[in-house]
N, C-alpha and C positions, 0 to 999 in steps of 0.2 A: 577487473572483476574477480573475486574473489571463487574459492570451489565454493565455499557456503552460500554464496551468494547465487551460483549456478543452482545449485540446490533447490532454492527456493523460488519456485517462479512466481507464484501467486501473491498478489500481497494486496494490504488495504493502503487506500489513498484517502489521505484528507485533502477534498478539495478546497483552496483558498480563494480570495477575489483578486480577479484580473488572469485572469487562467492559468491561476500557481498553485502546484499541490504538493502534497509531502507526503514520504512513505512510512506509513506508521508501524507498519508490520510485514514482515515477509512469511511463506507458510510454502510447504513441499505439496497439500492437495488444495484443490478447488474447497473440499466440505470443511477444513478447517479455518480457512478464510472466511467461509461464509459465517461459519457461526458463532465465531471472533465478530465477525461488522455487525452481526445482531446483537448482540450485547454493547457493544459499541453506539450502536442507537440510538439501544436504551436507556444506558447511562447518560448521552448527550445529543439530546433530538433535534438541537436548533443545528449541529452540525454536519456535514456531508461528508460522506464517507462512499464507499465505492470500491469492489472487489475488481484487481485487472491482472490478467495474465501480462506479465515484464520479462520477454525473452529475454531481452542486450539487456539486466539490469545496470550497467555501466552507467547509461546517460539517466537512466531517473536516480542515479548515485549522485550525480553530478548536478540534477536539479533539486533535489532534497536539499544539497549543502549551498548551494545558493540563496536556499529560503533564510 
């Protein structure tokens, strides 16, 4: 795990099918995730997106590059 990566605990999740998801964005506050996934939305409303605190971001490192 990276310092940057400690850095940012916040980030948005694209949820996929079959309970796989990806990390689209990392962020250092809660209000900038959030208002990063509102736009995100709106730009593409059929997809699911999702604001999640990632302490150990190691292992969603590790299933992001699996995707």
């Amino acid at each position: 795990m990276t310092y940057q990566t400690k850095l940012r605990p916040w980030c948005i999740v694209h949820q996929l099918p079959e309970m796989q998801r990806v990390i689209v964005e990392r962020f250092r506050r809660y209000q900038d995730a959030d208002a990063h996934l509102q736009v995100l939305q709106k730009l593409s409303p059929k997809n699911s997106f999702v604001v999640m605190f990632d302490p150990d971001a190691k292992m969603s490192l590790e299933v992001a590059h699996q995707a």
